[in-house]
C-alpha positions, 0 to 999 in steps of 0.5 A, spaced: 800 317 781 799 325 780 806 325 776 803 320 771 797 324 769 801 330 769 807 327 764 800 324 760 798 330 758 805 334 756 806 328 752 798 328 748 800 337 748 806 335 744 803 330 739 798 337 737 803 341 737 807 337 732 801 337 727 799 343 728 806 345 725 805 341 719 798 343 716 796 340 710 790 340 706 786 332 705 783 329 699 783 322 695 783 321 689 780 315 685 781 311 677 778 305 676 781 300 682 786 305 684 785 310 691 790 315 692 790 319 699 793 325 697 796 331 703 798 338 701 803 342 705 802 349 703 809 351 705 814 346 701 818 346 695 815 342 690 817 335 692 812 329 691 813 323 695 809 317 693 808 311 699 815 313 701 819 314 695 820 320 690 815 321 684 821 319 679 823 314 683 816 310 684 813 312 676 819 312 672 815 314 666 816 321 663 809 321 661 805 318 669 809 323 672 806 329 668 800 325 668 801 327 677 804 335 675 799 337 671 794 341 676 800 344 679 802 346 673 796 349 671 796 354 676 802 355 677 804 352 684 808 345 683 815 350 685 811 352 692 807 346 695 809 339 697 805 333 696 805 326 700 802 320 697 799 313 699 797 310 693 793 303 694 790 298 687 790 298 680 796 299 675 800 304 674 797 309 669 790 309 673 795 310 679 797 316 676 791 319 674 787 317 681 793 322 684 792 327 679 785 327 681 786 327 688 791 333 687 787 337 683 782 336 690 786 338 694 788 343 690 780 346 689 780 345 698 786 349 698 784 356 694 776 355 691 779 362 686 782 355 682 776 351 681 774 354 674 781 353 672 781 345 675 774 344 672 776 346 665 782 342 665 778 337 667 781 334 673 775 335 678 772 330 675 772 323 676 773 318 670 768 313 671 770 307 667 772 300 670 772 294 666 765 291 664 765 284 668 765 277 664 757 275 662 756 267 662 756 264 656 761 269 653 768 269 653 769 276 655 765 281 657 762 282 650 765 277 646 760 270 643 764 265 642 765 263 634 759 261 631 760 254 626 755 252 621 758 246 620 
């Protein structure tokens, strides 16, 4: 029985000291429906993976993926540090953008001397605008139906 408890703690030792060796920096991102969890490892190469795949891989379009390495172009860390992405909800453009919040977030956790940059660029804050719900009575959210004289 003793050997048991003692092969149990080794084995939660273990668990600590692999994520201790992977230190990263937490944040979430959002945009309209879209929640990006985004982890910021310190020592990498650049490297952005994206539930699992690569940037390019996963959002194709040129634009989306500048979109994603805005703030680390900005203060000049997109060669030095790795991003992991779990990105859930909405399309890809409003995906993009929540990661973009998320990574200027992390960013801003990571080293406060950036915020000012962030903050000015516009990163740290969340867009706010969600499509306005359809009123009864209407065709759309604002949209009155054609109205006829005769």
């Amino acid at each position: 029985m003793p050997e048991k408890a003692s092969q149990a703690k080794t084995k939660k030792n273990k668990t600590k000291e692999i994520k201790s060796k992977n230190k990263y920096t937490y944040a979430v991102g959002r945009r309209k429906s879209a929640v990006a969890q985004i982890r910021l490892f310190e020592k990498g190469k650049g490297d952005i993976t994206i539930n699992k795949k690569t940037a390019k891989e996963y959002l194709p379009d040129y634009n989306l993926q500048e979109i994603i390495y805005a703030p680390l172009k900005l203060v000049d860390l997109d060669k030095k540090i790795d991003v992991s992405v779990l990105i859930r909800g909405g399309g890809k453009k409003g995906q993009a953008e929540a990661i973009r919040h998320g990574i200027a977030r992390a960013l801003d956790k990571l080293n406060q001397d950036l915020h000012k940059t962030l903050k000015i660029a516009g990163y740290l804050t969340r867009d706010a605008r969600v499509k306005e719900r359809k009123k009864p009575g209407l065709k759309r959210a604002r949209r009155a139906p054609q109205w006829a004289k005769r």
